[in-house]
Structure formats: C-alpha cells, structure tokens
TIRO-2110 file (N, C-alpha, C; in Angstrom, 1 decimal):
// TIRO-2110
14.2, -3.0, 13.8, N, 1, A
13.2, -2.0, 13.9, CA, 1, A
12.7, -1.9, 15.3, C, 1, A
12.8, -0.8, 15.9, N, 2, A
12.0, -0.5, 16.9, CA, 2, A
10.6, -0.7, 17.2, C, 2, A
10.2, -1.1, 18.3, N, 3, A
8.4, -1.2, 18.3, CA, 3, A
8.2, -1.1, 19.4, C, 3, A
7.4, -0.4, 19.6, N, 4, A
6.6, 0.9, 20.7, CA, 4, A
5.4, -0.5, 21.7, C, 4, A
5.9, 0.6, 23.2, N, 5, A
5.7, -0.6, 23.9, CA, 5, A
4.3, -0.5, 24.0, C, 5, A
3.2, -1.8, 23.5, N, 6, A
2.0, -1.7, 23.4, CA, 6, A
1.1, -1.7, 24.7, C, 6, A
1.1, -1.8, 25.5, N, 7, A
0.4, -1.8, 26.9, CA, 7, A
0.6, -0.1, 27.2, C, 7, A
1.2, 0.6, 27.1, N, 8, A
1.3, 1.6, 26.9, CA, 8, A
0.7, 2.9, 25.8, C, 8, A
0.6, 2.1, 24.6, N, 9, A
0.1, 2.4, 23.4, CA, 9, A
-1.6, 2.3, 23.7, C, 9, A
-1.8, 1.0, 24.5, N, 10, A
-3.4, 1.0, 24.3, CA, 10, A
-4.0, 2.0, 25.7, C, 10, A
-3.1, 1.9, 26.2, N, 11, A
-3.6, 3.2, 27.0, CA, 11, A
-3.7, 4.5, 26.9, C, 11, A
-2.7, 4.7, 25.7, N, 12, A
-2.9, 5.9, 25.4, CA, 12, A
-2.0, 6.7, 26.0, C, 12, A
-1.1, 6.1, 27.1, N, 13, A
0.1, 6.8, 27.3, CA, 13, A
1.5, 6.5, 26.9, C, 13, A
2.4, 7.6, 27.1, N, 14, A
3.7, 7.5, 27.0, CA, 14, A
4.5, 6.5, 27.8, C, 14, A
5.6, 6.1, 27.8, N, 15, A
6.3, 4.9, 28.6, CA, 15, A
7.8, 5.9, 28.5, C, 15, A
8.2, 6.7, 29.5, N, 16, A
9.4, 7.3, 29.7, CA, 16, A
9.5, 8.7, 28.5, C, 16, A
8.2, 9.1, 28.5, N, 17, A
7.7, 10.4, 27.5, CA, 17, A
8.5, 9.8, 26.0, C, 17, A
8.3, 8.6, 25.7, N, 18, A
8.4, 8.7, 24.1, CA, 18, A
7.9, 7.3, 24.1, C, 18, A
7.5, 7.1, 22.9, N, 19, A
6.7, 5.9, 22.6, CA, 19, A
8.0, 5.0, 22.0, C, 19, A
9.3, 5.5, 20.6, N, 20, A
10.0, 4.4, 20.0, CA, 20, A
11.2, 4.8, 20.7, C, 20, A
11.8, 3.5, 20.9, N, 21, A
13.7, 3.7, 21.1, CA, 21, A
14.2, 2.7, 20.1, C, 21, A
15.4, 3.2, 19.7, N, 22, A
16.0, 2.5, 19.3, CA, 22, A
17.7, 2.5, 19.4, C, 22, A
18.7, 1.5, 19.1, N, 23, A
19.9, 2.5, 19.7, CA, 23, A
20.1, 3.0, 18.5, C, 23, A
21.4, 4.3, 19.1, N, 24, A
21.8, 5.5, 18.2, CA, 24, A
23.3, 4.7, 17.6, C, 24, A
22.9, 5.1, 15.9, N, 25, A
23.6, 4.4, 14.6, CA, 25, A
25.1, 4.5, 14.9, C, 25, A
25.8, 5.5, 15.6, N, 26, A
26.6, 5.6, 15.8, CA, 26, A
27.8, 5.4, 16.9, C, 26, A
26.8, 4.1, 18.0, N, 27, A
27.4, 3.4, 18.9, CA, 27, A
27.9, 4.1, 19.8, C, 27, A
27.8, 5.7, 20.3, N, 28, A
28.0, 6.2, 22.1, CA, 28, A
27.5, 5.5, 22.7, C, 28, A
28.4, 5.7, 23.7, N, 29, A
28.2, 4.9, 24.9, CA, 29, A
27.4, 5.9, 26.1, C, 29, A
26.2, 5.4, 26.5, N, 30, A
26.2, 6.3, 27.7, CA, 30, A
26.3, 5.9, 29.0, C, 30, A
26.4, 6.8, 29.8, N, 31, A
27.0, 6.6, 31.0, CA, 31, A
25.8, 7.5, 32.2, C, 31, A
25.9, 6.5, 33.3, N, 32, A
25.1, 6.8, 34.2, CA, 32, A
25.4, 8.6, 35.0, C, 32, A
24.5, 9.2, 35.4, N, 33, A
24.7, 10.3, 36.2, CA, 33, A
24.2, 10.5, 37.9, C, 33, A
25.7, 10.8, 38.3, N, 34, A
25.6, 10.4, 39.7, CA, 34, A
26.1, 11.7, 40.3, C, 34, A
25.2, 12.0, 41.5, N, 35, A
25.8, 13.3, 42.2, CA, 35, A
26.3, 13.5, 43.0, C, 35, A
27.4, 12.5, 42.9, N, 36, A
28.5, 12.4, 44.1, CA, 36, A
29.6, 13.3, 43.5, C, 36, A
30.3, 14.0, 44.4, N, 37, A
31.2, 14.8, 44.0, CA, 37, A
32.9, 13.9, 43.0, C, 37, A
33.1, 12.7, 43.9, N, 38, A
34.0, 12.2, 43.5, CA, 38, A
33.9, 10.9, 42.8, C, 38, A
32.5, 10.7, 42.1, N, 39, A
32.4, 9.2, 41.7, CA, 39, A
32.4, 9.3, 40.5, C, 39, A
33.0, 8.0, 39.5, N, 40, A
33.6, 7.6, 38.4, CA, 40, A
32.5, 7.9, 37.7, C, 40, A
32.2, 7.7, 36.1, N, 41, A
31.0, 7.8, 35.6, CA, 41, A
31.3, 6.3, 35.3, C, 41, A
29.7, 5.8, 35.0, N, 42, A
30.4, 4.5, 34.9, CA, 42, A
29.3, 4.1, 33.3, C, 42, A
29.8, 3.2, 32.7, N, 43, A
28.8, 3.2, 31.3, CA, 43, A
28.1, 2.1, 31.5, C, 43, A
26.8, 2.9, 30.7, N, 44, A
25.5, 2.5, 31.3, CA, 44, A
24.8, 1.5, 30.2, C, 44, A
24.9, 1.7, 28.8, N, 45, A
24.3, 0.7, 27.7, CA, 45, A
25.0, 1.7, 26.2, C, 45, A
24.7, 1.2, 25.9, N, 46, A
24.0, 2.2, 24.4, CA, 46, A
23.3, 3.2, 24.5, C, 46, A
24.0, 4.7, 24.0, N, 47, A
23.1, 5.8, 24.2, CA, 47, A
21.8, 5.3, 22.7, C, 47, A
20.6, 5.7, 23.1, N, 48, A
19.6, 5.3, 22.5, CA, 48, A
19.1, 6.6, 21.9, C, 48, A
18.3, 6.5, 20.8, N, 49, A
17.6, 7.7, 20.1, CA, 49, A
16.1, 7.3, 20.0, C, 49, A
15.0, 8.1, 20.5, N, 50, A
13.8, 8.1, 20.5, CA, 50, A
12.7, 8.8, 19.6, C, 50, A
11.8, 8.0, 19.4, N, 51, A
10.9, 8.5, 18.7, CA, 51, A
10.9, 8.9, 17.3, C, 51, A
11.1, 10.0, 17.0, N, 52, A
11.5, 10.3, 15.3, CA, 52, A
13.3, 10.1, 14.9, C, 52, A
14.0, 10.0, 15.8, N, 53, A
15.1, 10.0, 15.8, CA, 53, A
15.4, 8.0, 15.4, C, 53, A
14.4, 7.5, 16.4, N, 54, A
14.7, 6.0, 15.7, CA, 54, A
13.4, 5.7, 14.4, C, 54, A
12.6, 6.2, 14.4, N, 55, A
12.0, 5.8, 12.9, CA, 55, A
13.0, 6.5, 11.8, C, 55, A
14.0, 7.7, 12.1, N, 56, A
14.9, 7.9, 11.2, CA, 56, A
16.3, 7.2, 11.0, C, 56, A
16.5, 6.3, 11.8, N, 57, A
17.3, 5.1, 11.8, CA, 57, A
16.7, 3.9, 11.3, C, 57, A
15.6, 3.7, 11.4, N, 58, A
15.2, 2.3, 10.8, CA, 58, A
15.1, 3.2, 9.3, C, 58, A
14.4, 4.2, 8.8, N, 59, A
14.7, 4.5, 7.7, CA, 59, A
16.1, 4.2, 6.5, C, 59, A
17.1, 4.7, 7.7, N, 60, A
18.5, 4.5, 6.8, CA, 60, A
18.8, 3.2, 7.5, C, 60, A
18.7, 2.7, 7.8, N, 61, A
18.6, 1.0, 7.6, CA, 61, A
18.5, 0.1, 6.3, C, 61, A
16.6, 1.0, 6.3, N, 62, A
16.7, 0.5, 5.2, CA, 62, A
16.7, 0.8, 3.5, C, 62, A
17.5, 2.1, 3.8, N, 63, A
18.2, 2.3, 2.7, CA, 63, A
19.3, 2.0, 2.1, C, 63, A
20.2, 1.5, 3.5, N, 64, A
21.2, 1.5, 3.1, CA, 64, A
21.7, -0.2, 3.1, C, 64, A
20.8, -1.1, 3.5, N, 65, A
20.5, -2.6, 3.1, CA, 65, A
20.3, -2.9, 2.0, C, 65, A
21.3, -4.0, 1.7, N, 66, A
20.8, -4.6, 0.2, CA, 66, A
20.2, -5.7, 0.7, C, 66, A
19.2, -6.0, -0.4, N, 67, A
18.4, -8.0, 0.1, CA, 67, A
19.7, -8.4, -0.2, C, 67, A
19.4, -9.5, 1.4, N, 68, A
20.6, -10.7, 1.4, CA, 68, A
21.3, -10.1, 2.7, C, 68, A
21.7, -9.5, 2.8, N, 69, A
22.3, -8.9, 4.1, CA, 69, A
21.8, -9.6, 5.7, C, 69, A
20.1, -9.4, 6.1, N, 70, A
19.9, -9.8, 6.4, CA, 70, A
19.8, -11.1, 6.6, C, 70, A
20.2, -12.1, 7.6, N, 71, A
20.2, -13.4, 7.7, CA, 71, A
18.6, -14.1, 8.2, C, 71, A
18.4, -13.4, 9.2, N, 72, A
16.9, -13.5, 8.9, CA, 72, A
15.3, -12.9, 8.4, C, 72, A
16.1, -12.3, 7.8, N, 73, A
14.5, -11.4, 6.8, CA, 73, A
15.8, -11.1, 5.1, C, 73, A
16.1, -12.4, 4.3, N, 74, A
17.0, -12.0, 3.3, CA, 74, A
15.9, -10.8, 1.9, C, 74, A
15.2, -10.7, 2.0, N, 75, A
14.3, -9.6, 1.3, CA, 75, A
14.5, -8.5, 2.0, C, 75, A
14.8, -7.9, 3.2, N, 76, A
14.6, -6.6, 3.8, CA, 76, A
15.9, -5.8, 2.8, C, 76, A
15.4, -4.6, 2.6, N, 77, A
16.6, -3.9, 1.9, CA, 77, A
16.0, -3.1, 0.7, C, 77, A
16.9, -2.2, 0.0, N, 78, A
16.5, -1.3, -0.7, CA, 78, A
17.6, -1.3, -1.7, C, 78, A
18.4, -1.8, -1.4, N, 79, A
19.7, -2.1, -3.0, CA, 79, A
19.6, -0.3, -3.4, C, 79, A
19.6, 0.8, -2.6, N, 80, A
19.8, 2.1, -3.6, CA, 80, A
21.2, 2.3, -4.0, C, 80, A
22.3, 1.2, -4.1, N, 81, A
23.3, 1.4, -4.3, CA, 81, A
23.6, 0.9, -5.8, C, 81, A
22.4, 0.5, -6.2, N, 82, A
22.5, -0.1, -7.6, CA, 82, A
22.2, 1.3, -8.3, C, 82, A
21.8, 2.3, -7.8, N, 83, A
22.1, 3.7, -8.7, CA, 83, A
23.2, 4.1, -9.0, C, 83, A
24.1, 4.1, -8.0, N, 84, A
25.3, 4.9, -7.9, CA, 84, A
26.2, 4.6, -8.9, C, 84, A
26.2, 3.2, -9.6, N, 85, A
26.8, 3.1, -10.5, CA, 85, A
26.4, 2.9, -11.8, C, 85, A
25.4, 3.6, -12.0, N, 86, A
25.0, 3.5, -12.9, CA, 86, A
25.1, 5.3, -13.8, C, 86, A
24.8, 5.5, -14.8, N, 87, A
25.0, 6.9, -14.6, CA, 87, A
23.4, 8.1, -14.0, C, 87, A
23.8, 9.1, -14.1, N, 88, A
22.5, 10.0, -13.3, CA, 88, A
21.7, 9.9, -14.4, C, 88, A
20.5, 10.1, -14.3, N, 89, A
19.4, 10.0, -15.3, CA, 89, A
18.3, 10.3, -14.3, C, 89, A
17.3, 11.2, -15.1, N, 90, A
16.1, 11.2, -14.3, CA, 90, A
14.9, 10.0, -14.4, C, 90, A
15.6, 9.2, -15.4, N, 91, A
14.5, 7.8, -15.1, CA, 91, A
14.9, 6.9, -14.1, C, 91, A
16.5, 6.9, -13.4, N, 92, A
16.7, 6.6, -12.9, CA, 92, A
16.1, 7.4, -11.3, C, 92, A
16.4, 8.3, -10.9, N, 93, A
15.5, 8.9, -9.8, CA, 93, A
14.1, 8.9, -9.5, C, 93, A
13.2, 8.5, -11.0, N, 94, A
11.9, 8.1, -11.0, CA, 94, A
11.8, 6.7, -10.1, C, 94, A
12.5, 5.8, -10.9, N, 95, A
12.6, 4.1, -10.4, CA, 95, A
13.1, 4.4, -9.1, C, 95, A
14.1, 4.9, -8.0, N, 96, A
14.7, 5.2, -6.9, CA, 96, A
13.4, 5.8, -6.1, C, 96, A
12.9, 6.8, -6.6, N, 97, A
11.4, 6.9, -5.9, CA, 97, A
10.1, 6.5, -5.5, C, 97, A
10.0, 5.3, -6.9, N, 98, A
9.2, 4.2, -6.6, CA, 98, A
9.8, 3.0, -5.5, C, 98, A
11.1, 2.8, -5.9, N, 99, A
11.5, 1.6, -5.1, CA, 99, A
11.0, 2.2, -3.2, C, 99, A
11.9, 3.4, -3.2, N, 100, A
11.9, 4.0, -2.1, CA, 100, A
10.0, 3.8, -1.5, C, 100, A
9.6, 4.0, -1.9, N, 101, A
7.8, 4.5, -1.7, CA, 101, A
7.5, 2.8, -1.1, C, 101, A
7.3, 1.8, -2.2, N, 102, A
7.2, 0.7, -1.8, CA, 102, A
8.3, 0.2, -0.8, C, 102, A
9.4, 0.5, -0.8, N, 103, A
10.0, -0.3, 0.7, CA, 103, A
9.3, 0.7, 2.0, C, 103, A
9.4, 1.4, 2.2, N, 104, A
8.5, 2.5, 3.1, CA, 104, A
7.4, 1.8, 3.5, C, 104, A
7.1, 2.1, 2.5, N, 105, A
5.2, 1.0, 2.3, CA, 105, A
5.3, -0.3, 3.1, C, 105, A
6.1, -1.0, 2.8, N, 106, A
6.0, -2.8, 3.3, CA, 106, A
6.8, -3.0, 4.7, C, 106, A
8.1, -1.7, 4.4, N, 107, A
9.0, -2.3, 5.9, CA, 107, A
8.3, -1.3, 7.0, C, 107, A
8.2, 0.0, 6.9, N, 108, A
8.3, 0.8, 7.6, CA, 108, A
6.7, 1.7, 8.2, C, 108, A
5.8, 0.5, 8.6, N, 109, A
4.7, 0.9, 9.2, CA, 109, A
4.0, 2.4, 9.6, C, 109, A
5.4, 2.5, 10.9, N, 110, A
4.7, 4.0, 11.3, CA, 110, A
4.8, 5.0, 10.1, C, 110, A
5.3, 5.1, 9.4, N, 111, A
5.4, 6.4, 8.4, CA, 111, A
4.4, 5.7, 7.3, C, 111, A
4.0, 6.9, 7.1, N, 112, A
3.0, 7.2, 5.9, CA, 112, A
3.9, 8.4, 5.1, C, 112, A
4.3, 8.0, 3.6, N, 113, A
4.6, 9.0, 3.2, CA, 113, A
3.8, 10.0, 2.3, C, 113, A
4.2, 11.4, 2.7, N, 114, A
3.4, 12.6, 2.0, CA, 114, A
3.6, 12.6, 0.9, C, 114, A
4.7, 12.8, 0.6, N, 115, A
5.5, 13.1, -0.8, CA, 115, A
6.8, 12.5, -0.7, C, 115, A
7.4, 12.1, -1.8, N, 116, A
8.4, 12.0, -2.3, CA, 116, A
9.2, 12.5, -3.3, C, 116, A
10.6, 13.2, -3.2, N, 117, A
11.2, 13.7, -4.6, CA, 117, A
12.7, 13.3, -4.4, C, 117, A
13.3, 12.5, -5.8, N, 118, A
14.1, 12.5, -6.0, CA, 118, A
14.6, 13.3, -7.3, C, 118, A
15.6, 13.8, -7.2, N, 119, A
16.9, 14.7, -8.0, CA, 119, A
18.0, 14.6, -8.2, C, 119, A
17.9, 14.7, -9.7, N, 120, A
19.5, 14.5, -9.9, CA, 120, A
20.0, 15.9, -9.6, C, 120, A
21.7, 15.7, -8.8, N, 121, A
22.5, 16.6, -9.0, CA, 121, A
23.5, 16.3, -9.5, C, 121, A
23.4, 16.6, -11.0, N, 122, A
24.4, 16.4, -11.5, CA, 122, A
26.1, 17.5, -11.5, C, 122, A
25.8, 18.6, -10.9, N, 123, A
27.0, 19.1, -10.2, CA, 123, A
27.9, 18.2, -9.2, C, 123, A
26.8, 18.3, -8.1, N, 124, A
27.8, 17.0, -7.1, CA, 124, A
27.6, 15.6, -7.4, C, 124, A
27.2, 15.1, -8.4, N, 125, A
27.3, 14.0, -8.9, CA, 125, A
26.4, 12.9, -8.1, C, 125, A
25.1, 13.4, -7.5, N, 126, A
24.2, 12.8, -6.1, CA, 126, A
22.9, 13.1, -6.7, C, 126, A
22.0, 12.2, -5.9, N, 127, A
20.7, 12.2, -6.2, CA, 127, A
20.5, 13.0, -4.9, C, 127, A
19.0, 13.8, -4.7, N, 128, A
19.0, 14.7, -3.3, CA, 128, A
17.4, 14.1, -3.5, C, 128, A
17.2, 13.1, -2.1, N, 129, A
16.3, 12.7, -2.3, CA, 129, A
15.4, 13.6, -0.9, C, 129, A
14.1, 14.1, -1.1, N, 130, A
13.1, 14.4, 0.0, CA, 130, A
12.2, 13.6, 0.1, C, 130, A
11.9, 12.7, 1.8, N, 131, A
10.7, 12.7, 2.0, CA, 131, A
9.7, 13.4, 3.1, C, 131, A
8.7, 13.7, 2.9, N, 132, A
7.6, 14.3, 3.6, CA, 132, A
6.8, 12.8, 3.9, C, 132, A
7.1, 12.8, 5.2, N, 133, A
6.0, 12.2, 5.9, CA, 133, A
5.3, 11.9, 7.3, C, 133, A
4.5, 11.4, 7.6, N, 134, A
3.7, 11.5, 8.5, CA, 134, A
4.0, 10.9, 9.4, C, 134, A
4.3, 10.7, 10.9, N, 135, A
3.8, 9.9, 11.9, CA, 135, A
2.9, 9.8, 13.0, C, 135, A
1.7, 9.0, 12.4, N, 136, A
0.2, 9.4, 13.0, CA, 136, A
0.6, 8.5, 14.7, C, 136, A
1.4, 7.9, 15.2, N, 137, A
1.9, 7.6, 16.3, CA, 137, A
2.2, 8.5, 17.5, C, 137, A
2.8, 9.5, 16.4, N, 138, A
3.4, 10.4, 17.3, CA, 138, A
2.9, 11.5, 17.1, C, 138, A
1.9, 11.9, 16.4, N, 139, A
0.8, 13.0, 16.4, CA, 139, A
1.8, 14.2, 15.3, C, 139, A
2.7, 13.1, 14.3, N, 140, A
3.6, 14.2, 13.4, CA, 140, A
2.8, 14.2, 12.4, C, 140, A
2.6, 15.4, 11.8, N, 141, A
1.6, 15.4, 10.5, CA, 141, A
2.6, 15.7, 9.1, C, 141, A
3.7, 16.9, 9.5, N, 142, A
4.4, 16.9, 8.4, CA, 142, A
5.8, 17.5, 8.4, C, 142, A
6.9, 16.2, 8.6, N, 143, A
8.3, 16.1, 9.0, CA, 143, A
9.0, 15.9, 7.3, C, 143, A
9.9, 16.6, 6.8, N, 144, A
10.8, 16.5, 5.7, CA, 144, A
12.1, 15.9, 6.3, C, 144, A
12.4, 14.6, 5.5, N, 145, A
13.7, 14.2, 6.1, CA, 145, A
14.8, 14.3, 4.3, C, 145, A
15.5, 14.8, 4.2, N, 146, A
16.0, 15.0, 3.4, CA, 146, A
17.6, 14.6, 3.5, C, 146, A
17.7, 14.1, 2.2, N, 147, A
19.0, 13.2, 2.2, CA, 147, A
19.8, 13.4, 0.9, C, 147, A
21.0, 12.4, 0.8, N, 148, A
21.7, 12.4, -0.5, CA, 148, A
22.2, 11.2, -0.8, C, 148, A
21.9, 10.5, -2.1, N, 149, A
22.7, 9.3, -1.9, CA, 149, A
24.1, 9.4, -3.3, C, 149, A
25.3, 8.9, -2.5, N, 150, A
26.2, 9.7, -3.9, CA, 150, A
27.5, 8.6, -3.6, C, 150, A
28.4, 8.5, -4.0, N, 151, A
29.0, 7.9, -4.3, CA, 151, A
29.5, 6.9, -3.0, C, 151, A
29.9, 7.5, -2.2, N, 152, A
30.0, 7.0, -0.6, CA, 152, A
29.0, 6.5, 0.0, C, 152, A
27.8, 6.7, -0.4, N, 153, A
26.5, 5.9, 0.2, CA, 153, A
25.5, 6.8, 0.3, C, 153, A
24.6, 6.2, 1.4, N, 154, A
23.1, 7.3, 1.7, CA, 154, A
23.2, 8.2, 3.0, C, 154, A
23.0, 9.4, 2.7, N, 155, A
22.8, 10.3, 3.7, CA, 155, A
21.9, 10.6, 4.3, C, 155, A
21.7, 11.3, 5.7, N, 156, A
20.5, 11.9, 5.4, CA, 156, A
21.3, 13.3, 6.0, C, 156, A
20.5, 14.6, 5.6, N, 157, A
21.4, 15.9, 5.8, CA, 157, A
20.4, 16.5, 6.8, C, 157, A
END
C-alpha cells in the first residue's frame, strides 16, 4: 500500500502535485526524457500511478489476495475467489458485499465507502460489483469504481 508523504500532508501541501504513488499493476517501464536530438531513451524505474489511480491498485490488491499469500501480513486478503466457484446466488453477492465493506474498512484507510452493490449476472455468468466512495485526502467526495469478478478473476471496468 502506498502512503502519502506526511511532512507534506501536515503542511498541507502537495509533494510533486499528488499526495499517493504507487507502481503501475502492469509493470511499464518508464523512461527518462531528454532533449537531445540524438540521445538514447534510457529507463528510468517503474512507471508509477498516482493518487486515485494507486488507491485503485491497493483496492485490487486487495481483492484479488487470498489470506496467506502474504508472508508478512498472512490475514491481508479478501478470498473473493471463493465465490466464483460456487454457484451465483444473491446471498452469495450479499456475503461478497459485506466481506468487501469490512476489508475496505480494516485494510484500506483513505477510502470511506458510500455505497456498495453487488450483482448477479447471471447471463455473463459474473457478479458486477459498484463501489461509491470517498477520498477525503484527496478532496474526492464521490468516485464509482466499478468492476466484475467472473471466472478469470476480479476486474475493475
């Protein structure tokens, strides 16, 4: 999880105009930019994602973690893969919304959630889960991150 640089925070300012980084889930590489006509690009770290882009990474983190995974925090995780094989049921999307609410709640600080809904679709054979929520960090009052979790795993769309 990302955490927002506090000396910065208590001042009240930004640190490189965004308060979280974290890197981006999908491992680009970034590369330095240089205004020489003939020079190489050369790579620079991990392209990184900021602000709502990494609280929406630590989100599918930790959706997509089962306990145990981690070696040092073996509780972090959200096991929503214990739905997929089970069959669709709307008691099943109730319990998936609670679990969801309380992992939110314990792992994931900056968000406060608004609302939560989960749905069966039982055409594409996926739950379509919405959450509405807040980050009073970042002065967000009301972001929908909307997902799917289905046989291949958890999305967010």
């Amino acid at each position: 999880m990302a955490t927002p640089n506090l000396q910065f925070l208590k001042q009240g300012k930004r640190y490189n105009d965004h308060i979280y980084k974290d890197m981006q889930l999908d491992l680009e590489q970034n590369y330095t930019q240089g205004l020489e006509l003939y020079k190489t690009r050369e790579i620079k770290d991990l392209r990184p994602d900021y602000d709502l882009d990494a609280i929406k990474n630590s989100l599918f983190n930790l959706f997509t973690t089962m306990p145990g995974q981690k070696i040092l925090n073996p509780e972090y995780g959200l096991n929503l893969m214990q739905y997929i094989f089970t069959a669709l049921s709307e008691s099943n999307a109730r319990l998936m919304a609670q679990k969801i609410l309380q992992g939110v709640r314990f792992y994931e600080p900056r968000v406060a959630i608004l609302n939560i809904s989960v749905n069966v679709n039982y055409d594409e054979e996926q739950y379509d889960v919405a959450l509405r929520i807040s980050v009073p960090s970042l002065n967000l009052e009301n972001v929908t991150l909307n997902g799917v979790l289905k046989e291949s795993g958890y999305y967010f769309v």
